[in-house]
VOGU-3710 file (C-alpha; in Angstrom, 3 decimals, decimal comma):
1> xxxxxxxxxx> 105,723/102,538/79,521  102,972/99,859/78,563  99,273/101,645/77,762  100,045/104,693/80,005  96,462/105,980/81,145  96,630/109,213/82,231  93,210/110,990/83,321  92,829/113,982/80,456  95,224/114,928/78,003  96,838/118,455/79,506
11> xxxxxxxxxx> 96,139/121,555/77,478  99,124/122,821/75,772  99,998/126,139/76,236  101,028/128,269/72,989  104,673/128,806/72,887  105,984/132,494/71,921  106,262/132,942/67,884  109,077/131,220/66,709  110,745/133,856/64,586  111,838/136,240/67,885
21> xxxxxxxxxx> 111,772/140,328/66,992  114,877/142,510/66,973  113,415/144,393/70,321  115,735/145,681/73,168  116,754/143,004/75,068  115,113/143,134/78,642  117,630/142,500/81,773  119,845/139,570/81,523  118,242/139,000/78,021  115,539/136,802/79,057
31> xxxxxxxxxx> 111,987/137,710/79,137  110,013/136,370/81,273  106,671/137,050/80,147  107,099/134,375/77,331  104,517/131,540/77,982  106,318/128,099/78,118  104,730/124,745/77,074  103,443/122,249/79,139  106,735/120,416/79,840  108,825/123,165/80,868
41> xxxxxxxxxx> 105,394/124,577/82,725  106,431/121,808/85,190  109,362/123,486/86,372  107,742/125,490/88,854  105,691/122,446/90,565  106,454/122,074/94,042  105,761/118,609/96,314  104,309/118,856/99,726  106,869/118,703/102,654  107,374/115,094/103,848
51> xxxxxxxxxx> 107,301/115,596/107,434  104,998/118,660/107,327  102,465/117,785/103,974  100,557/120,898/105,105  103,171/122,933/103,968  105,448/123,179/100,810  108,694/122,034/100,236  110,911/125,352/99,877  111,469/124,919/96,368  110,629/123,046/93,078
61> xxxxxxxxxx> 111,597/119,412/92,673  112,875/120,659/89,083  115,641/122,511/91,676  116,027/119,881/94,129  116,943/117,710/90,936  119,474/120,002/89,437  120,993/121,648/92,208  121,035/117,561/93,938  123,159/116,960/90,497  125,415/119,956/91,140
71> xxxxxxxxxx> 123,847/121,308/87,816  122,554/124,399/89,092  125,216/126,601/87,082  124,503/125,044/84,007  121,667/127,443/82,783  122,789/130,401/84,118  125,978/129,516/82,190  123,892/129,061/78,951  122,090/132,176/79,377  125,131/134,426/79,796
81> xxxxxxxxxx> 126,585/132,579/76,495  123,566/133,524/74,443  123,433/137,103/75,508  127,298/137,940/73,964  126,070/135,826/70,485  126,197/138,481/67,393  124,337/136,228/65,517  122,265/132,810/64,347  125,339/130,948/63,263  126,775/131,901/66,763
91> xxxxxxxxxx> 123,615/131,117/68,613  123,441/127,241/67,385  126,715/126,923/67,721  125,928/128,017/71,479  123,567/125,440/71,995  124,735/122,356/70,227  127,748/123,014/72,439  125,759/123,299/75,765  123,672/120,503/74,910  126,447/118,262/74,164
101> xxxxxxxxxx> 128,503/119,055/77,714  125,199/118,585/79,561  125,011/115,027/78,023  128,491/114,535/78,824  128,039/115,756/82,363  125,317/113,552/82,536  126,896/110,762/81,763  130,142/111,104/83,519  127,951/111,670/86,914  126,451/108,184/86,252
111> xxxxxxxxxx> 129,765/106,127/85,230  131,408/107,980/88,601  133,880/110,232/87,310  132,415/113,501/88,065  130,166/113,278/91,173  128,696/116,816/93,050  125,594/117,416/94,580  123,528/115,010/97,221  121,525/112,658/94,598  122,631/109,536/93,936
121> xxxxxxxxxx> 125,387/108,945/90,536  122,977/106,940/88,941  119,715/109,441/89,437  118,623/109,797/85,776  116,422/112,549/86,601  118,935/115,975/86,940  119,166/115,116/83,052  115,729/115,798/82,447  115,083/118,908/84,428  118,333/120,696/83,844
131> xxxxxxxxxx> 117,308/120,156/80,217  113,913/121,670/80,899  115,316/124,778/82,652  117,553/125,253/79,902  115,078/125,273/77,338  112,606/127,200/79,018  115,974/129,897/78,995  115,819/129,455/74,852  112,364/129,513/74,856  112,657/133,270/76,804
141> xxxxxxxxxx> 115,636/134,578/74,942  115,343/137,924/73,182  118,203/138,063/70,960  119,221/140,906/69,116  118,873/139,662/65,822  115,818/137,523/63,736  116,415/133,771/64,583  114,385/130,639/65,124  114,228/130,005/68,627  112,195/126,893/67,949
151> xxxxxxxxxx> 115,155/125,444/65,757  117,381/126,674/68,652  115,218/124,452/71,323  115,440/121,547/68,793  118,981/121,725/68,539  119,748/121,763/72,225  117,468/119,157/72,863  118,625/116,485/70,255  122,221/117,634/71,358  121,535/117,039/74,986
161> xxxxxxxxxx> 120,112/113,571/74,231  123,791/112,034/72,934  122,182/111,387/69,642  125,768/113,731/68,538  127,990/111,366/70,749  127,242/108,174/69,115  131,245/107,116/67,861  132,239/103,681/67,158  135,973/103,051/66,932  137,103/100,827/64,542
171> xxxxxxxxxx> 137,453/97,023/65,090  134,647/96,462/67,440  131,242/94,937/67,973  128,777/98,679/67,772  125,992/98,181/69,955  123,435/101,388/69,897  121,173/101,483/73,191  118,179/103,979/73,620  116,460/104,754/76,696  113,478/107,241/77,750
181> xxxxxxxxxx> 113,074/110,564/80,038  110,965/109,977/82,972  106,969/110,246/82,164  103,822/110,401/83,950  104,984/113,080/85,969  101,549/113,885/86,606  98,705/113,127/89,403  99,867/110,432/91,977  98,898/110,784/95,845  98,657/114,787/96,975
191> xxxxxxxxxx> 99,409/116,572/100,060  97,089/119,553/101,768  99,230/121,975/101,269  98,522/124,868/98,976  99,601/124,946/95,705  101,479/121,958/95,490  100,896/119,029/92,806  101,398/114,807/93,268  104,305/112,972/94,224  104,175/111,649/90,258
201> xxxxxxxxxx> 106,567/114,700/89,690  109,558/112,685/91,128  109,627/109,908/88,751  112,307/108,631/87,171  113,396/106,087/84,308  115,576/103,169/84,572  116,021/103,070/80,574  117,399/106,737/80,833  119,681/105,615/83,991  120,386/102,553/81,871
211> xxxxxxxxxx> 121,536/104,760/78,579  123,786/106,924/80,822  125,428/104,254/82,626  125,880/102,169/79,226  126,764/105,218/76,892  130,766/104,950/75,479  131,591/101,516/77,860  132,939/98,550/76,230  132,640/94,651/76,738  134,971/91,800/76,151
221> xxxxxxxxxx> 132,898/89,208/73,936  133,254/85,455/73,909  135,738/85,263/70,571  138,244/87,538/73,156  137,197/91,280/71,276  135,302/93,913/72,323  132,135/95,318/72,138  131,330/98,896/72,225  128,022/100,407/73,913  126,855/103,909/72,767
231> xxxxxxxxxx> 123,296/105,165/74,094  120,896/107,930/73,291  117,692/108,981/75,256  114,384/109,871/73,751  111,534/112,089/74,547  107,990/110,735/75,808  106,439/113,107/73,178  104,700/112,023/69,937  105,963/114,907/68,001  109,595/114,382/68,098
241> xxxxxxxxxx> 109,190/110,637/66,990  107,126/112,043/64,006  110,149/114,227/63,070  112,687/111,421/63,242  114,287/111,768/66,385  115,390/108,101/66,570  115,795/107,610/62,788  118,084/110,179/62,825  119,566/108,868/65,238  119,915/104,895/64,619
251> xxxxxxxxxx> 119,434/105,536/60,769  123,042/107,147/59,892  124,584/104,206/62,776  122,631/101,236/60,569  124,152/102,708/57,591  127,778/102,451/59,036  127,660/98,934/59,994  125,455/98,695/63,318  125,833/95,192/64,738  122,827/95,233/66,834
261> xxxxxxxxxx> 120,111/98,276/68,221  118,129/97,946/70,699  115,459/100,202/72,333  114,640/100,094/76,371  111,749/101,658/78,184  109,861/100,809/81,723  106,803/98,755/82,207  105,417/97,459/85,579  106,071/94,473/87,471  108,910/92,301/88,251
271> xxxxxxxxxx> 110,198/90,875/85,087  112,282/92,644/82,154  109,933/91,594/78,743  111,088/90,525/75,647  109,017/92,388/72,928  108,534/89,739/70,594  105,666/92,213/67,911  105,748/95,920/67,898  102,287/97,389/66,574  102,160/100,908/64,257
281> xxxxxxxxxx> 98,765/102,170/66,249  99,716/104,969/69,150  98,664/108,025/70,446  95,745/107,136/73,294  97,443/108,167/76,002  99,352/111,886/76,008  103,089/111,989/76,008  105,088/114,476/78,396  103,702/117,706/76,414  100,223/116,899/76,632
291> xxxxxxxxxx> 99,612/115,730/72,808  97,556/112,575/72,516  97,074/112,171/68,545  94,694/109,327/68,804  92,216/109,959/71,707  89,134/107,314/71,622  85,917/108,459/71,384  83,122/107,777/73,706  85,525/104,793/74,736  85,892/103,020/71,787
301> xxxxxxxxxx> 89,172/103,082/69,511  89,426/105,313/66,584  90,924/103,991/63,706  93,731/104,760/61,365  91,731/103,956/58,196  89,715/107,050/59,555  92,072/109,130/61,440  95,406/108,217/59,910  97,101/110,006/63,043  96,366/107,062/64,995
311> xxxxxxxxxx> 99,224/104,992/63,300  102,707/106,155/62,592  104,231/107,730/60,098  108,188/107,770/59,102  109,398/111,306/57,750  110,144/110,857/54,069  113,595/111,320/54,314  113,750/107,805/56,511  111,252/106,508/53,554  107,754/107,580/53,978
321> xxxxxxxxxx> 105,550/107,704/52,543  104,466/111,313/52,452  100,818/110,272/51,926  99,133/107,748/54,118  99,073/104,118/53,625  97,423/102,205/55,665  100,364/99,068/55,039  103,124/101,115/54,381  104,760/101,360/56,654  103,701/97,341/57,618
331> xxxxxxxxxx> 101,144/97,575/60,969  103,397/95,067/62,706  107,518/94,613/63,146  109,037/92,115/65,323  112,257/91,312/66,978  114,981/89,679/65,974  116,884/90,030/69,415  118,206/86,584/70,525  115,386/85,976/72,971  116,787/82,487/73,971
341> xxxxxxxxxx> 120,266/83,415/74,655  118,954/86,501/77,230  116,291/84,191/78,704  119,157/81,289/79,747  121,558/83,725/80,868  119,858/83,896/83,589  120,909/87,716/84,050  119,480/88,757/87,313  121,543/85,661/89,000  123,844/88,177/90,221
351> xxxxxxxxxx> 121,932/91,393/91,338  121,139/92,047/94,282  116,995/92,578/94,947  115,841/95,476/95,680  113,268/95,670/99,007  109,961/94,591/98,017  110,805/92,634/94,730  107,571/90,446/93,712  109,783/87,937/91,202  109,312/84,620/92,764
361> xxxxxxxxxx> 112,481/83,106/91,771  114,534/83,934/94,907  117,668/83,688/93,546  117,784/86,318/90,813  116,565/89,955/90,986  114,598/90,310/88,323  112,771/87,069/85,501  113,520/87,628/81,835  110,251/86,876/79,817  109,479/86,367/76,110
371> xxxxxxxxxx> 106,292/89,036/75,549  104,382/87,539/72,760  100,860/88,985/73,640  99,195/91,954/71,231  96,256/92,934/70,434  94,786/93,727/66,782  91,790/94,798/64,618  91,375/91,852/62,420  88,925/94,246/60,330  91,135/97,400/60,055
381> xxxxxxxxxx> 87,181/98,876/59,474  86,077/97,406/62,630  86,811/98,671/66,013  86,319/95,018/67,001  89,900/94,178/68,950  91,481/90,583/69,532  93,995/89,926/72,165  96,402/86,744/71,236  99,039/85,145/73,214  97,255/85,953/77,028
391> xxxxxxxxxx> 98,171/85,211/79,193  102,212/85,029/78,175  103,043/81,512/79,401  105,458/80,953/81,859  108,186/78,712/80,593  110,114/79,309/77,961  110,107/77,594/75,129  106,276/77,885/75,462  104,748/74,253/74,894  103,037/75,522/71,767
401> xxxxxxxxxx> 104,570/78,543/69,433  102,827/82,344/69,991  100,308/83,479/67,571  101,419/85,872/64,949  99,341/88,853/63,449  97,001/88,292/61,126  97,862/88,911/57,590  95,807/91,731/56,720  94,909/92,912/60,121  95,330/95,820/61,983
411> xxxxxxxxxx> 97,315/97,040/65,116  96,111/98,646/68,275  98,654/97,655/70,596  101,770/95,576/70,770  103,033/93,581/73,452  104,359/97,532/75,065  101,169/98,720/74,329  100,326/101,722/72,120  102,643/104,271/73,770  105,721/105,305/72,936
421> xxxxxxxxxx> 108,219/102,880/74,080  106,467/100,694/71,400  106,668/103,147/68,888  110,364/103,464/69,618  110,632/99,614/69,091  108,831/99,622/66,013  110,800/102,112/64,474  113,656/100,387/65,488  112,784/97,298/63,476  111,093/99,201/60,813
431> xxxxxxxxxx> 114,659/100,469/59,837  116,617/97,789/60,489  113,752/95,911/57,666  114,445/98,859/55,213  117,393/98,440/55,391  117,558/94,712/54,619  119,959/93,814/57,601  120,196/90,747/59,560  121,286/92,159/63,095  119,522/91,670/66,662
441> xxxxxxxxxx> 117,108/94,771/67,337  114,131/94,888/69,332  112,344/96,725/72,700  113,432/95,493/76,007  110,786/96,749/79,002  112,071/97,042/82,303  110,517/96,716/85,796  108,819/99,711/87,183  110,944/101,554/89,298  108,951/103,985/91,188
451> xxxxxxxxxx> 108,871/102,583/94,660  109,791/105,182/97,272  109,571/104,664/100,763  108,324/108,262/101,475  105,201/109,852/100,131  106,984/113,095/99,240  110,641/112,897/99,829  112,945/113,407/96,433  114,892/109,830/96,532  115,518/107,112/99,168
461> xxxxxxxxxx> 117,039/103,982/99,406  114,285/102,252/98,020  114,019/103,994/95,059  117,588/104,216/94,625  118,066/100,358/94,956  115,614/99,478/92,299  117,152/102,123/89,807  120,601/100,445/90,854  119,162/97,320/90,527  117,423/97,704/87,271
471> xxxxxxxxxx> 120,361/99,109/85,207  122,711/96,441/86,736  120,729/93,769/84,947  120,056/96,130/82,169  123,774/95,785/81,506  123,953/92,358/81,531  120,937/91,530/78,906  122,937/93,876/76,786  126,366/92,492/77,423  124,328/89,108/76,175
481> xxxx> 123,100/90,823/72,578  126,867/92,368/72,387  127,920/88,771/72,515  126,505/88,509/69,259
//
C-alpha cells in the first residue's frame, strides 16, 4: 500500500442524518432513497463481460463476491433482524451480533471448515463487500424509534473486523496480526461497454487473506509451547484510524501482556519488506471513502507545521494530545521486529511460486528485505524533502548501517510511504513506546497480488496462486516472530 496515487480524490457523497426520524417504516423497512457514501456507492459497479467487453457482466462484482462466498443471505438476514428490534439497546445488540458471525464466517471459509459458493477459501474479498452491502442496509434503515444509525454502522463495522474476537488463552505466546481490506478499487483498464467501471474493482488484499487464515491458529515454538495467532483487519480510510480503530484494538491486548504485534499490508514487487522507520506524515493519497486529509498543492507537499492534518494524531484516550504538537506524538517510530531472524529463515524456501514471480532467487517464492529507505523534511518549515537509505542494498547485513532520521526533522514518508499501511505501523510502535514494552512490533509489506490472467474475469488461477502464495509465506514470517 506504498504512496498509493490515485488520479483525484472522489467526492464524498453526504450520508442521511445520523439521528433517523420516528416515520412509518417504508416496505421491508429499508428506504432506498437514502444516499450512501462513496464506499458502499461501489456496490452497484459492474465490470465489462470478459468474452463480450461490449457488454456488461449481468450483475455487480459486489454480488459475484458475496454470492461466490455463499454470503448472499447474510444481509437479507440482517435486515429482517432489524425490522422486529423495539428499540436502540436491541438494535446494537443486532449488529454487534451480525458483525461478529460475518467475521467468523469469514474466517472459517478461509481456514476450510465452512466452504459454499464458487470463489476460492482463501478469497479475502466476500469479506469486504458483504460488509459493504450490509452497511449500506444500516445506512437505509428506518427504524421505528430515534437511534444513531451512524453509531449502528460503527458498531457493525468494528464487529465485523474481529477486533471483538481477539482471546488469548492462558499459557501461551499472544501474537496480534492486522491486515487491510482491498483498496484502489478504482480506475484500472476499461471495457466499451456502457456503464461499466475498471477492472481495479476486483482487487483484493493478501494482508486481509493473511489475517483470516492466521486469526485463532496456534504454533508450536522452539522451547516445545505454543504460540497463539489472533488477527484483525483494518479499513483503508483515514477517519477510522483517527478514531482509534487499531488502538482500540491492540491497546487493551498490550495492556494484557501482548508478546509481539505486528501490522501487514501490500506493496508491489516481489519481495515481503521489513519496515525498519514508520513516518507520522499521511493523507496525499485518498483512502477507500474518498478523504485525502493532506492533498499537495500545486505539487508540492503541505506541511504539518501549517496544516496539522497532514500528520497523525492519537485520540486522547490512547494519549493525545488533544491539541497539536508538532513532536508529540514523535514524527518517526521504528521496529523492533527481529529483522535478522525473518531474513535467515529463509521463509519462501518452501512455497511454491506463483506464475510470473520476478524474485530472482529461484529457489524461494518470495525475498525477505530489510526496508530502511524514508524520506524527511529536515526543515519541518521547508518543503525541501531528503530521501536516505536508496537504493535499499541488497545483502543483508548491509556493508555499512542505514541512516536514521534526523533529530529534529520532519516526516513525509516512511519506508511504506505516507498511506495508511504506514500509519497502521506507526501506531503500532507508537503504543507499544507508550507503553514502555520491549516486544517485537513493526509493518511487514507484502508482494502485490493483483495479477489476473483475464482483463475482466472475477478470479483465476493466477490471481488465486499469488494470494495462496502470499499468505503461505505470510505464515511463516509470523511463525518466525511467534518464535520469540
Amino acid at each position: 500500500m506504498k504512496q498509493v496515487l490515485i488520479a483525484a480524490a472522489l467526492a464524498v457523497v453526504a450520508v442521511a442524518a445520523t439521528v433517523a426520524p420516528a416515520s412509518a417504516t417504508p416496505r421491508g423497512c429499508l428506504d432506498p432513497a437514502v444516499p450512501l457514501p462513496v464506499e458502499e456507492n461501489r456496490l452497484g459497479a459492474t465490470l465489462p463481460d470478459e468474452a463480450d467487453p461490449g457488454r456488461a457482466q449481468a450483475e455487480p462484482l459486489s454480488e459475484r463476491m458475496i454470492g461466490g462466498a455463499g454470503f448472499g443471505a447474510f444481509t437479507p438476514d440482517l435486515v429482517a433482524r432489524l425490522c422486529r428490534t423495539s428499540g436502540p439497546a436491541a438494535a446494537r445488540a443486532v449488529v454487534v451480533d451480525a458483525g461478529e458471525r460475518l467475521w467468523r464466517a469469514a474466517v472459517d471459509r478461509a481456514q476450510r471448515r465452512v466452504v459454499r459458493g464458487a470463489l476460492p477459501s482463501s478469497d479475502d474479498r466476500p469479506l469486504y463487500w458483504t460488509r459493504l452491502r450490509a452497511r449500506a442496509a444500516l445506512r437505509q434503515w428506518v427504524p421505528g424509534f430515534r437511534v444513531s444509525r451512524e453509531r449502528l454502522v460503527t458498531a457493525f463495522d468494528r464487529a465485523s473486523r474481529g477486533v471483538r474476537d481477539v482471546d488469548f488463552p492462558p499459557g501461551v505466546r499472544r501474537v496480534l496480526v492486522s491486515g487491510f481490506d482491498p483498496y484502489t478499487l478504482d480506475g484500472g483498464q476499461r471495457g466499451p461497454a456502457p456503464g461499466t467501471v475498471g477492472n481495479n474493482l476486483r482487487h483484493g488484499n493478501p494482508s486481509g487473506a493473511a489475517a483470516l487464515a492466521l486469526d485463532g491458529t496456534t504454533v508450536r515454538t522452539p522451547d516445545g509451547g505454543l504460540a497463539r495467532i489472533e488477527a484483525y483487519t483494518l479499513p483503508v480510510n483515514y477517519p477510522e484510524f483517527a478514531r482509534g480503530y487499531l488502538e482500540d484494538t491492540v491497546g487493551p491486548a498490550m495492556r494484557r501482556g501482548l508478546d509481539a504485534s505486528v501490522t501487514i499490508s501490500q506493496a508491489g514487487g516481489a519481495a515481503f519488506d521489513l519496515e525498519q522507520w514508520n513516518g507520522r506524515y499521511h493523507g496525499v493519497s485518498p483512502g477507500n471513502d474518498g478523504v485525502r486529509p493532506c492533498p499537495p498543492v500545486h505539487g508540492a507537499p503541505r506541511l504539518a507545521v501549517d496544516d496539522p492534518r497532514c500528520d497523525t494524531a492519537v485520540v486522547p484516550r490512547w494519549g493525545g494530545p488533544a491539541d497539536f504538537d508538532l513532536h508529540n506524538p514523535p514524527q518517526w517510530t521504528s521496529t523492533t521486529l527481529p529483522v535478522d531472524r525473518m531474513i535467515a529463515a529463509r521463509t519462501g524456501a518452501g512455497v511454491p511460486r506463483p506464475p510470473g514471480d520476478t524474485w530472482p532467487d529461484q529457489s524461494e517464492a518470495f525475498g525477505v528485505v530489510w526496508h530502511t529507505n524514508y524520506t524527511e523534511f529536515p526543515d519541518c518549515r521547508s518543503t525541501e524533502r531528503v530521501t536516505r537509505n536508496s537504493p535499499v542494498p541488497p545483502e543483508h547485513p548491509p556493508a555499512a548501517p542505514p541512516v536514521p532520521p534526523d533529530p529534529g526533522s520532519c516526516s513525509y514518508s516512511g519506508g511504506g510511504g505516507n498511506y495508511l499501511s504506514n500509519e497502521s505501523g506507526y501506531r503500532n510502535a507508537l503504543l507499544r513506546d507508550r507503553m514502555g514494552l520491549d516486544i517485537p512490533a513493526g509493518h511487514v509489506h507484502t508482494p502485490d497480488m493483483q495479477h489476473f490472467e483475464t482483463r475482466f474475469g472475477d478470479s483465476d488461477a493466477t490471481f488465486d496462486a499469488w494470494r495462496r502464495a502470499i499468505v503461505h509465506q505470510t505464515r511463516e514470517l509470523i511463525r518466525v516472530v511467534a518464535d520469540g
